[in-house]
Gaussian input, Z-matrix of N, CA and C with variables (Angstrom, degrees):
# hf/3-21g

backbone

0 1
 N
 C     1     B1
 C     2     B2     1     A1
 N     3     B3     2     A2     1     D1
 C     4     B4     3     A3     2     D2
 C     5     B5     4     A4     3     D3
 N     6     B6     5     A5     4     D4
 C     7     B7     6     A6     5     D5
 C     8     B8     7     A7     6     D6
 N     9     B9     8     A8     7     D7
 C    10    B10     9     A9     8     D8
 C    11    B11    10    A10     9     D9
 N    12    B12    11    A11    10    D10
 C    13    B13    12    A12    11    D11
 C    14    B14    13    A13    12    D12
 N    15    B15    14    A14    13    D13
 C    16    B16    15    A15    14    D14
 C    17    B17    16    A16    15    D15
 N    18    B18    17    A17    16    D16
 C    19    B19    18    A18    17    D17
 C    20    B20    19    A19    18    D18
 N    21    B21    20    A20    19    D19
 C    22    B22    21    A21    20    D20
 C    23    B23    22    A22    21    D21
 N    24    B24    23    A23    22    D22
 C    25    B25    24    A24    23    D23
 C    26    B26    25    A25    24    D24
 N    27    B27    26    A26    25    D25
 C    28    B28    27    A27    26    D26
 C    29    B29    28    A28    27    D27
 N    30    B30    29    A29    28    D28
 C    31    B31    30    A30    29    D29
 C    32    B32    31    A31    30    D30
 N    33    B33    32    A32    31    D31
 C    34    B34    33    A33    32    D32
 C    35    B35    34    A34    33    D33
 N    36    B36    35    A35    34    D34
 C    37    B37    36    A36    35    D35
 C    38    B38    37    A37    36    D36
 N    39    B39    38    A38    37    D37
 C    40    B40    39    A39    38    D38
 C    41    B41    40    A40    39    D39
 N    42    B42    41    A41    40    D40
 C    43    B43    42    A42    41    D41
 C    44    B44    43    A43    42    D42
 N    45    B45    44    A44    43    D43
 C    46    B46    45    A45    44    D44
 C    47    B47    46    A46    45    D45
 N    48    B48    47    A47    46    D46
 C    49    B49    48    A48    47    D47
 C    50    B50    49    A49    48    D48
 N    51    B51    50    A50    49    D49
 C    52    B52    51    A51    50    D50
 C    53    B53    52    A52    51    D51
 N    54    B54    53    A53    52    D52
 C    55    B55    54    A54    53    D53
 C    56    B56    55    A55    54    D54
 N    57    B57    56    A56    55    D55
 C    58    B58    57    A57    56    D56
 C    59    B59    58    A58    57    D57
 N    60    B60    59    A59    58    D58
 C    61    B61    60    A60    59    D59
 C    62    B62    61    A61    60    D60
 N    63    B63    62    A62    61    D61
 C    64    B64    63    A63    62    D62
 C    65    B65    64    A64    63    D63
 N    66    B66    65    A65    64    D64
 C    67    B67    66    A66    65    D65
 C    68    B68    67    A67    66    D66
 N    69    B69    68    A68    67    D67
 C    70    B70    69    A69    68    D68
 C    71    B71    70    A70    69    D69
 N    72    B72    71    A71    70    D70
 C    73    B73    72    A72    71    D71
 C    74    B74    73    A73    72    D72
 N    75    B75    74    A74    73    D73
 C    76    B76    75    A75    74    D74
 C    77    B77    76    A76    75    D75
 N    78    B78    77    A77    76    D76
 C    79    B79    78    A78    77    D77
 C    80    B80    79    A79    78    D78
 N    81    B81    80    A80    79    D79
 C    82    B82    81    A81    80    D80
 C    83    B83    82    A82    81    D81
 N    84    B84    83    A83    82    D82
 C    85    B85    84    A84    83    D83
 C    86    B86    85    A85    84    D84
 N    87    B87    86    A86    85    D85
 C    88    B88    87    A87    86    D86
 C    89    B89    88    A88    87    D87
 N    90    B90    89    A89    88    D88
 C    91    B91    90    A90    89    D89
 C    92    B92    91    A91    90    D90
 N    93    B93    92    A92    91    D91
 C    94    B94    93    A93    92    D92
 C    95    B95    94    A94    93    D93
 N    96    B96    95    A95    94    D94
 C    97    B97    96    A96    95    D95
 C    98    B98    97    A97    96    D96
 N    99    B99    98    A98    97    D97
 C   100   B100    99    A99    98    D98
 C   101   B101   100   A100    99    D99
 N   102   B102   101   A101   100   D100
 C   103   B103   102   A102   101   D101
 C   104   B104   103   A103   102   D102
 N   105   B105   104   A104   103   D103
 C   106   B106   105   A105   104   D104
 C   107   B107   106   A106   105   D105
 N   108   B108   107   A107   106   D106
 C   109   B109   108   A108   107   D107
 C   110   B110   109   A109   108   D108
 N   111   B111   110   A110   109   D109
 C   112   B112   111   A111   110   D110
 C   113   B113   112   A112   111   D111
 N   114   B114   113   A113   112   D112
 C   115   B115   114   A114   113   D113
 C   116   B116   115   A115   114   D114
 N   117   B117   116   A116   115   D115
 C   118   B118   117   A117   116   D116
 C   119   B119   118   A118   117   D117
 N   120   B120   119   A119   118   D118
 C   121   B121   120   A120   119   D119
 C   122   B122   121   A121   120   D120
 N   123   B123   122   A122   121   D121
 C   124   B124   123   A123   122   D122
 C   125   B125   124   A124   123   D123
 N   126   B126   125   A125   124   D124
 C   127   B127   126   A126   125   D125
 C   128   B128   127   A127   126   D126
 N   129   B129   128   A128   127   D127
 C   130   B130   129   A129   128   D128
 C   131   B131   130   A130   129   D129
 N   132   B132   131   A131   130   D130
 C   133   B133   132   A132   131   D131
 C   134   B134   133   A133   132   D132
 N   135   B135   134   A134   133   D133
 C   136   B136   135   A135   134   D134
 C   137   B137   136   A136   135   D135
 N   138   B138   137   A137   136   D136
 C   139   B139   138   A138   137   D137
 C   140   B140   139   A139   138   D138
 N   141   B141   140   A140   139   D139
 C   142   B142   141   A141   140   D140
 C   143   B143   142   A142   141   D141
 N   144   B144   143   A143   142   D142
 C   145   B145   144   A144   143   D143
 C   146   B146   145   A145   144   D144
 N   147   B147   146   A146   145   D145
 C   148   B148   147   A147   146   D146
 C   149   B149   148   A148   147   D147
 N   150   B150   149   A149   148   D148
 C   151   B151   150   A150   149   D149
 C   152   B152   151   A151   150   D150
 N   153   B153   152   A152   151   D151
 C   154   B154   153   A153   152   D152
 C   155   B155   154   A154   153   D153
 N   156   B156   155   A155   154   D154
 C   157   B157   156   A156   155   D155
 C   158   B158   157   A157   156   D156
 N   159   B159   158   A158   157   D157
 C   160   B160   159   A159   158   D158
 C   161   B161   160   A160   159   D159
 N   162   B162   161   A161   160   D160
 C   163   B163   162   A162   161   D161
 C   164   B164   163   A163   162   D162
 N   165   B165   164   A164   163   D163
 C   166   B166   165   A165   164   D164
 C   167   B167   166   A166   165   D165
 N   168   B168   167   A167   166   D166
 C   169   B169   168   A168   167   D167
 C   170   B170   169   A169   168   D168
 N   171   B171   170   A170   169   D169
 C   172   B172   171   A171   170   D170
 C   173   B173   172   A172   171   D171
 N   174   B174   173   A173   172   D172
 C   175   B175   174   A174   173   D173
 C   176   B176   175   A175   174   D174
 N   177   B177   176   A176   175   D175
 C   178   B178   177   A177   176   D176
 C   179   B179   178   A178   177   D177
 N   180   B180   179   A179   178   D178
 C   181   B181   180   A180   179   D179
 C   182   B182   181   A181   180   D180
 N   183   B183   182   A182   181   D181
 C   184   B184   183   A183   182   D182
 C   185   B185   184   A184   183   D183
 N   186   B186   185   A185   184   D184
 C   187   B187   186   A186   185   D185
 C   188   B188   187   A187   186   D186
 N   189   B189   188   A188   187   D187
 C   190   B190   189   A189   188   D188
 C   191   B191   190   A190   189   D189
 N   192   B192   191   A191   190   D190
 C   193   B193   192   A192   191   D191
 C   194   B194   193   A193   192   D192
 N   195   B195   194   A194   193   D193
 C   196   B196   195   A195   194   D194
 C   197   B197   196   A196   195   D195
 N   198   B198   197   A197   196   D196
 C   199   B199   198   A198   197   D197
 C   200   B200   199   A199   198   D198
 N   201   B201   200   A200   199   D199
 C   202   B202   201   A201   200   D200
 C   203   B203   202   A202   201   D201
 N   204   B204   203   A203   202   D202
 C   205   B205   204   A204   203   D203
 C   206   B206   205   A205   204   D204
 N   207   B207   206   A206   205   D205
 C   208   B208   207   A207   206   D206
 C   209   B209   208   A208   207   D207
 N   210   B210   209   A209   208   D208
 C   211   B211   210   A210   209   D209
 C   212   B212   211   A211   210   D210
 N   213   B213   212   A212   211   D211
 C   214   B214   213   A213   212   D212
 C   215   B215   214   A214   213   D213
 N   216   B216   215   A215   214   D214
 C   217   B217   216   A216   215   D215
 C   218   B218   217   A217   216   D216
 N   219   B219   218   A218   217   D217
 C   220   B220   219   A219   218   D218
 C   221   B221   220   A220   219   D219
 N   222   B222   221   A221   220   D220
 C   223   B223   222   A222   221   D221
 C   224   B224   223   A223   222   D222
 N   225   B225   224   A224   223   D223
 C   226   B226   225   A225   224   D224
 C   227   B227   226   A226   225   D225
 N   228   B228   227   A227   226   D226
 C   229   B229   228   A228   227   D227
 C   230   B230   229   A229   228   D228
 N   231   B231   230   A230   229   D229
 C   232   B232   231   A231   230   D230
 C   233   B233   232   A232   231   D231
 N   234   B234   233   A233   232   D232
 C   235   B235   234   A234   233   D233
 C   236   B236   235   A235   234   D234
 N   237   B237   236   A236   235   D235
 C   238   B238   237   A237   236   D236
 C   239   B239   238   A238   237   D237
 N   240   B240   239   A239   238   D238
 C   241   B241   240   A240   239   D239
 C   242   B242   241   A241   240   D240
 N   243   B243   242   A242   241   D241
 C   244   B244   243   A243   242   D242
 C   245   B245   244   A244   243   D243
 N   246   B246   245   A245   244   D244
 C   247   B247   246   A246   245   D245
 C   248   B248   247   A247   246   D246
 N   249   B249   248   A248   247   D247
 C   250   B250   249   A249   248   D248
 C   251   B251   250   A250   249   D249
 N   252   B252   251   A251   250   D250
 C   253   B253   252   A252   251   D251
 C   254   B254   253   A253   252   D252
 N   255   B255   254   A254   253   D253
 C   256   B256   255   A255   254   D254
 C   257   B257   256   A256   255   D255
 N   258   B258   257   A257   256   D256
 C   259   B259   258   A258   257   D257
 C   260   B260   259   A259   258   D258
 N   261   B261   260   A260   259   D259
 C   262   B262   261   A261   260   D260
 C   263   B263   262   A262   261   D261
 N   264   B264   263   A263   262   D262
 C   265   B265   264   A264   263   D263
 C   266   B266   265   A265   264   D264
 N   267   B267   266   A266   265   D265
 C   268   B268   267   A267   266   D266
 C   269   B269   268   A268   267   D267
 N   270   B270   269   A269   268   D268
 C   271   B271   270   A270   269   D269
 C   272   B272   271   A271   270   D270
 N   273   B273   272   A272   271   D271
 C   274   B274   273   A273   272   D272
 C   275   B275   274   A274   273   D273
 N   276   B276   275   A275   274   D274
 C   277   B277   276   A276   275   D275
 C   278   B278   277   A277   276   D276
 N   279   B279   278   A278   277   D277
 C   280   B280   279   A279   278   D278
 C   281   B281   280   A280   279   D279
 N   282   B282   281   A281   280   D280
 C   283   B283   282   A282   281   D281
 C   284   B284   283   A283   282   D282
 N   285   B285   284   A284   283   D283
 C   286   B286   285   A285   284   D284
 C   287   B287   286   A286   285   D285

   B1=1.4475
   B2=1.5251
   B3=1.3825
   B4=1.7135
   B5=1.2796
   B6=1.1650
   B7=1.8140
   B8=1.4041
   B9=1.8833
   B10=1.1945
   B11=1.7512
   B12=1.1596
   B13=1.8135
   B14=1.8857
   B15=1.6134
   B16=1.4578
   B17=1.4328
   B18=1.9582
   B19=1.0192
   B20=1.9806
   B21=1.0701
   B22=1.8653
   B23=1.6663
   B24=1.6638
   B25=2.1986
   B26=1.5963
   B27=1.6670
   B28=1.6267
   B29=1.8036
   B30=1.3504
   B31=1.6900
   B32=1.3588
   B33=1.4687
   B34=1.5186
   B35=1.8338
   B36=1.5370
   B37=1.5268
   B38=1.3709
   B39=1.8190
   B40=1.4397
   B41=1.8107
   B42=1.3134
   B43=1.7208
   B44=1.5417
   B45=1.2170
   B46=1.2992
   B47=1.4044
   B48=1.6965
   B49=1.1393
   B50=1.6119
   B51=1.1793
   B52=1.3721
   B53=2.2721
   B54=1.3525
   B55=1.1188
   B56=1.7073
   B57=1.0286
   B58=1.5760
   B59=1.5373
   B60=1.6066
   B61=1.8585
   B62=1.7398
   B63=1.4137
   B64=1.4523
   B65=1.7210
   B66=1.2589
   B67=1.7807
   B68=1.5280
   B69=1.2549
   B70=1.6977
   B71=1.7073
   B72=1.1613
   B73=1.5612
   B74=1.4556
   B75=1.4330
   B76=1.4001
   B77=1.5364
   B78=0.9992
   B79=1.4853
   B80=2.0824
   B81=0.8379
   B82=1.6951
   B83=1.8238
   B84=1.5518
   B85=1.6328
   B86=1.5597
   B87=1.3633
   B88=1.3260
   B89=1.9604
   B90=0.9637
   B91=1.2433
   B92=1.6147
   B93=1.2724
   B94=1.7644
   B95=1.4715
   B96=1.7245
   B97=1.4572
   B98=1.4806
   B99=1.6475
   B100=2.2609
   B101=1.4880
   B102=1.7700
   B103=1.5996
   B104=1.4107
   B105=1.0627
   B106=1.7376
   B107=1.1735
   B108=1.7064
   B109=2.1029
   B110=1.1406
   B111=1.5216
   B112=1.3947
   B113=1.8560
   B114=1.4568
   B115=1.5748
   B116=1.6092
   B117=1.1849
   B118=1.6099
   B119=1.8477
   B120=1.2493
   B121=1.1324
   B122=1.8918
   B123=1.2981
   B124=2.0287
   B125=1.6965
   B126=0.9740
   B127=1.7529
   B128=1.2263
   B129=1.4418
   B130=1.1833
   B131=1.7318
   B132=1.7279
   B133=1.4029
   B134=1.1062
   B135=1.2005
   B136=1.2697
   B137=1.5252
   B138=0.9044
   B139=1.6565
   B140=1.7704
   B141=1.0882
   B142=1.4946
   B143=1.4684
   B144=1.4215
   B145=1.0885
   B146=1.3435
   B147=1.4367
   B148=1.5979
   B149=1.6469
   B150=1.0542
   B151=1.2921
   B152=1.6977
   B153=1.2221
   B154=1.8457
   B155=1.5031
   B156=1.1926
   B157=1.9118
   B158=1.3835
   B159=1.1917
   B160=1.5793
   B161=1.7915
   B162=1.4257
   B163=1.4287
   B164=1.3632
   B165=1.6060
   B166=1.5513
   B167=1.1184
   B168=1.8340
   B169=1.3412
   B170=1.3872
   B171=1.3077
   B172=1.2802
   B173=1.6919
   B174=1.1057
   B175=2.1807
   B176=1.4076
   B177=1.2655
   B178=1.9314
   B179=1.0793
   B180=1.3532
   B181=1.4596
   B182=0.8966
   B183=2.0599
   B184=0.8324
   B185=2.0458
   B186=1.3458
   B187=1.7531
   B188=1.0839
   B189=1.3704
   B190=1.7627
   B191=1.5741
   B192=1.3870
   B193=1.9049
   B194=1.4563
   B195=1.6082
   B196=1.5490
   B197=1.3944
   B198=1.1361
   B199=1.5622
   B200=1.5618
   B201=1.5943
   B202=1.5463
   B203=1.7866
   B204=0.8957
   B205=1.4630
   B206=1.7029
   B207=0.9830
   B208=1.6320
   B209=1.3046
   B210=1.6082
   B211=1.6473
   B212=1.2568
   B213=1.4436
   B214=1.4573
   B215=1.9474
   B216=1.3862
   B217=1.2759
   B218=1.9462
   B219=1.4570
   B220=1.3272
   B221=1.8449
   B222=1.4488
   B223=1.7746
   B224=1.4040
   B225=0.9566
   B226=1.3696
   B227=1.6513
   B228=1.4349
   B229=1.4134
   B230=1.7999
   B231=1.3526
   B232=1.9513
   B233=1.5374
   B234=1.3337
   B235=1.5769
   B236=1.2359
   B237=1.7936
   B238=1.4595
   B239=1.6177
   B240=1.6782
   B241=1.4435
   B242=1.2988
   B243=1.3495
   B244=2.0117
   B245=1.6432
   B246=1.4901
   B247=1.8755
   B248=1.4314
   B249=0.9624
   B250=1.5521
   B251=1.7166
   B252=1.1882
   B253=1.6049
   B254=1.5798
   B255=1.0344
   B256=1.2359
   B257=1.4226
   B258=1.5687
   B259=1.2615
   B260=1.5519
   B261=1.1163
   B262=1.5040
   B263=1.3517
   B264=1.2739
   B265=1.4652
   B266=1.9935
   B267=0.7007
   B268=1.7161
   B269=1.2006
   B270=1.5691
   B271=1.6832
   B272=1.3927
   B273=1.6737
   B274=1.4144
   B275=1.2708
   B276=1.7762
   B277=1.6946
   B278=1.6003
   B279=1.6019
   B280=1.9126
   B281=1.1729
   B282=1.4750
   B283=1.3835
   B284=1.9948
   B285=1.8960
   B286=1.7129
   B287=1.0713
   A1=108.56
   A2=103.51
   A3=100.64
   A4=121.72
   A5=108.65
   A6=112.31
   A7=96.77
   A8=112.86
   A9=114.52
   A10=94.75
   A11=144.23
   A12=148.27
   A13=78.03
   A14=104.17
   A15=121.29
   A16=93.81
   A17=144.85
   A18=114.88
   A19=106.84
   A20=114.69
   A21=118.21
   A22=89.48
   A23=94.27
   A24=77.30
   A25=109.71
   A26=120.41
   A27=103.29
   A28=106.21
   A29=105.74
   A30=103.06
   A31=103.99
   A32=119.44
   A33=112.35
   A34=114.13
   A35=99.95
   A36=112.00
   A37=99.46
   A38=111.17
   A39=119.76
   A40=102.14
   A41=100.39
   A42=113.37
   A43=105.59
   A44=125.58
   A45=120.45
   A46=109.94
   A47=128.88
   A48=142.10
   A49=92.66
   A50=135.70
   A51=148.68
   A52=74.28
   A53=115.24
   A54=120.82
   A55=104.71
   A56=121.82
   A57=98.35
   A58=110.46
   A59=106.99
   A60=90.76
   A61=101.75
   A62=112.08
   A63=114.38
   A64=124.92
   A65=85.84
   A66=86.92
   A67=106.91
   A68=118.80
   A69=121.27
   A70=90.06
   A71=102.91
   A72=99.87
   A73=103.35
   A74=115.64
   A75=115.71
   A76=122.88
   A77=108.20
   A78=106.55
   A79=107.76
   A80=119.99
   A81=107.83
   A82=83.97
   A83=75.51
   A84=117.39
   A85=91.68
   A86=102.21
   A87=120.85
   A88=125.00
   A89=113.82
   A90=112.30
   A91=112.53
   A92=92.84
   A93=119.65
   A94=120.81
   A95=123.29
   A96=93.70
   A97=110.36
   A98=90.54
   A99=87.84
   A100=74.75
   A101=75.54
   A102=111.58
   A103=134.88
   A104=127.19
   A105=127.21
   A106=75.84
   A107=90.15
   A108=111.15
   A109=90.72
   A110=106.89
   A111=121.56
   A112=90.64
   A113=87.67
   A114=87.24
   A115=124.13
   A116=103.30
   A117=89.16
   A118=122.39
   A119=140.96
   A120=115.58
   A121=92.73
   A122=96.56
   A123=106.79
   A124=112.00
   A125=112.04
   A126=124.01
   A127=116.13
   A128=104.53
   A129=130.00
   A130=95.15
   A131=87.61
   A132=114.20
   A133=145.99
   A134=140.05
   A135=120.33
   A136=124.18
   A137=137.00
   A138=159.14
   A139=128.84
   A140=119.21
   A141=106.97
   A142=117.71
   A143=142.72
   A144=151.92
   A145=122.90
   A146=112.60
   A147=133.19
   A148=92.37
   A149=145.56
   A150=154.31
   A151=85.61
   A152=115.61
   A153=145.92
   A154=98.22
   A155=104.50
   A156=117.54
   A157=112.79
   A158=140.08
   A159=125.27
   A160=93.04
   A161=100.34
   A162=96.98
   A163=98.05
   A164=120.37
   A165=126.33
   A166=90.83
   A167=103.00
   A168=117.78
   A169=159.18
   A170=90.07
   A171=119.41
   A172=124.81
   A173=84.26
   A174=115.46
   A175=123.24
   A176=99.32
   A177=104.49
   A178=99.80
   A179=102.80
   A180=141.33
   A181=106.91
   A182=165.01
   A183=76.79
   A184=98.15
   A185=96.85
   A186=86.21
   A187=140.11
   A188=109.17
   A189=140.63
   A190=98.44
   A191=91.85
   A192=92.07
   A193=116.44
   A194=116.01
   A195=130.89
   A196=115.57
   A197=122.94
   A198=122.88
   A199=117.96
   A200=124.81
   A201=111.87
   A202=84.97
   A203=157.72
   A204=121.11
   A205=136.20
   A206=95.04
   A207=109.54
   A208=114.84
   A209=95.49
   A210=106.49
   A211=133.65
   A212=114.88
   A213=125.75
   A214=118.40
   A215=104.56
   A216=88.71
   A217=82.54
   A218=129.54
   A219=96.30
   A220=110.12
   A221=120.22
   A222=114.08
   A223=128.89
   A224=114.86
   A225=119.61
   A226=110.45
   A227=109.81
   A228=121.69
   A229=104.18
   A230=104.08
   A231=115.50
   A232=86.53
   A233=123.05
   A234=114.83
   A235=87.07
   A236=119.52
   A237=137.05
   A238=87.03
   A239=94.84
   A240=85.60
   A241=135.17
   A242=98.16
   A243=119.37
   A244=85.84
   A245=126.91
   A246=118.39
   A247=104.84
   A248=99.48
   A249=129.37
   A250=124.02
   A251=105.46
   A252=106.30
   A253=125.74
   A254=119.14
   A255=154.52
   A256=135.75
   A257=103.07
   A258=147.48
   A259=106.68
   A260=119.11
   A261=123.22
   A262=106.75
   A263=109.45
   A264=133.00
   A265=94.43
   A266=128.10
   A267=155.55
   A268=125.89
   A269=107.54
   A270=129.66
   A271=85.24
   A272=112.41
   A273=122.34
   A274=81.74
   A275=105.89
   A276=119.25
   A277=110.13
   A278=111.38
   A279=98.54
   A280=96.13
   A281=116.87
   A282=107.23
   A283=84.76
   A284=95.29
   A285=80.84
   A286=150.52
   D1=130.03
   D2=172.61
   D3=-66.98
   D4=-176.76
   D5=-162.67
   D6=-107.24
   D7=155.23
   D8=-149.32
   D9=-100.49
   D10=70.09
   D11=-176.57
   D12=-7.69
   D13=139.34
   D14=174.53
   D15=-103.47
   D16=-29.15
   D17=-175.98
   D18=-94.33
   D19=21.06
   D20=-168.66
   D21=-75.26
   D22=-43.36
   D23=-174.33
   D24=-56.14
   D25=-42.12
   D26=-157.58
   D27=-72.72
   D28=-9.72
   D29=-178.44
   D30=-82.44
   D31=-26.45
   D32=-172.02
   D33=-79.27
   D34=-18.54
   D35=-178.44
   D36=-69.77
   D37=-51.09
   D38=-162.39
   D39=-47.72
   D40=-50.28
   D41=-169.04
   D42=-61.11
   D43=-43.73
   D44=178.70
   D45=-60.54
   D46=-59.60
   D47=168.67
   D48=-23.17
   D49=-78.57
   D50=-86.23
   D51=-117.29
   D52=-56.01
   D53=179.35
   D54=-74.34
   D55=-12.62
   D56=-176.28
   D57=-80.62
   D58=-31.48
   D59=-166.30
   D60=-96.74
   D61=142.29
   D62=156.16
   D63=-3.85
   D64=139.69
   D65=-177.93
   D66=-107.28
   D67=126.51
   D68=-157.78
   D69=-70.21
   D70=157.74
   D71=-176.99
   D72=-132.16
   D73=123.87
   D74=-174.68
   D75=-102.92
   D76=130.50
   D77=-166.95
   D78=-74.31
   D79=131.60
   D80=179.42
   D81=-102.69
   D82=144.45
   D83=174.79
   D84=-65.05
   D85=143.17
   D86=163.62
   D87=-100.98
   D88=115.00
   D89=-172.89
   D90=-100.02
   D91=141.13
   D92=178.13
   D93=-93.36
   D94=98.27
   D95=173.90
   D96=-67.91
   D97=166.59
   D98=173.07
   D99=-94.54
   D100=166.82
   D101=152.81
   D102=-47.60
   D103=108.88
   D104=-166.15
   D105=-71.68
   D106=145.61
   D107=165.61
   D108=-112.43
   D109=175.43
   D110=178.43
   D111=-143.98
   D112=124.07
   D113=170.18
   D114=-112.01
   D115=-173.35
   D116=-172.74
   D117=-122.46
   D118=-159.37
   D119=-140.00
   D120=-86.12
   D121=154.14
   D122=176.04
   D123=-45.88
   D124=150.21
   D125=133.88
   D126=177.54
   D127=167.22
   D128=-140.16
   D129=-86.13
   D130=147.31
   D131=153.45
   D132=-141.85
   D133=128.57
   D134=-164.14
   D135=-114.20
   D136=133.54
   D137=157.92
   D138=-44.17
   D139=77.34
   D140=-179.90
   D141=-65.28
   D142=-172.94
   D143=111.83
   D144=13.12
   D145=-69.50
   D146=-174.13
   D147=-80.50
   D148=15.52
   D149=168.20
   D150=43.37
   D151=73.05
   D152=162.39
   D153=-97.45
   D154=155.43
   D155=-178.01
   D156=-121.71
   D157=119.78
   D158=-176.46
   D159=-135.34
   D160=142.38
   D161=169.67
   D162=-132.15
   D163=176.78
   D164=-168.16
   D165=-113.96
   D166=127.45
   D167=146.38
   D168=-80.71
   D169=7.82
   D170=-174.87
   D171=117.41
   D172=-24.76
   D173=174.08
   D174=-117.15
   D175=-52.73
   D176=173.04
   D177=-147.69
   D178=179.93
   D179=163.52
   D180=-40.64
   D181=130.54
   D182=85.53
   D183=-151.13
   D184=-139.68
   D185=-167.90
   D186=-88.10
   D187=147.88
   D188=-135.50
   D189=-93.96
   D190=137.35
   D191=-171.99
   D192=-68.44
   D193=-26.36
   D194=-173.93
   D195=-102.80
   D196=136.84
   D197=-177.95
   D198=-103.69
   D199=152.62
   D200=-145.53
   D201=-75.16
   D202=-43.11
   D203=166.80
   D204=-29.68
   D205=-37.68
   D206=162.36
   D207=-53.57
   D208=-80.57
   D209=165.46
   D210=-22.04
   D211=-64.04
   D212=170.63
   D213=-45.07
   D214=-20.86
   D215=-155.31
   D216=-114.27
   D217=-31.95
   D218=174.83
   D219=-103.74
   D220=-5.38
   D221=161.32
   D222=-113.88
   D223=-176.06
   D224=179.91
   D225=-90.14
   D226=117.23
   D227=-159.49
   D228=-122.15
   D229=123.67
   D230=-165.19
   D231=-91.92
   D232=-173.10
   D233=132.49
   D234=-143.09
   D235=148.80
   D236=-159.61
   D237=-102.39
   D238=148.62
   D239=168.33
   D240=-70.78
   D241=-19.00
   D242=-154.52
   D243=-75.61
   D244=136.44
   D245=138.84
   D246=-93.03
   D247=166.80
   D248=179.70
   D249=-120.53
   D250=106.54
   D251=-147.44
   D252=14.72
   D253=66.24
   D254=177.37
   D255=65.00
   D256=22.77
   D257=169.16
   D258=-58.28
   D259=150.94
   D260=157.26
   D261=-127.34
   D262=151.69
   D263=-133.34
   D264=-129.26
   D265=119.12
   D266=164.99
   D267=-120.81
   D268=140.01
   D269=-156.98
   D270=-129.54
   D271=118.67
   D272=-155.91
   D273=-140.99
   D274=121.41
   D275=158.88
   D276=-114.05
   D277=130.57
   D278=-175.22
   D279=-97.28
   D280=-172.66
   D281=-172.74
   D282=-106.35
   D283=159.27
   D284=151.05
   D285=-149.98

């Protein structure tokens, strides 16, 4: 007669244990893609001091109805390294 394994009882307790109580049931999160935007072509804006907005029109300066807080939150906002007499310089895509 074969020999009776002395650790087979504590695995068979573990399994009963393990099958007797409820199995917690986890709900998985459901995920949403967003909406891809498509934005449109860059240009520049720039930022003074007085946190003023100016964009180029082709001739001058000059100022921009939205301020880069604005900006930041509905386009896609670069910042260039270069300033411009002590301007900072932004690569602004809107969406459209």
């Amino acid at each position: 007669m074969a020999k009776k394994s002395q650790y087979g009882a504590k695995k068979a307790q573990k399994r009963m244990i393990r099958e007797g109580r409820p199995a917690a049931v986890r709900e998985t999160p459901v995920y949403e893609r967003k909406e891809k935007v498509e934005y449109g072509k860059p240009f520049i804006v720039m930022e003074d001091a007085d946190k003023n907005t100016f964009a180029y029109d082709g001739s001058a300066w000059v100022p921009y109805s939205m301020s880069m807080a604005d900006c930041r939150v509905q386009c896609q906002v670069k910042v260039l390294p270069q300033k411009v007499n002590g301007k900072t310089r932004y690569e602004v895509r809107a969406p459209l």
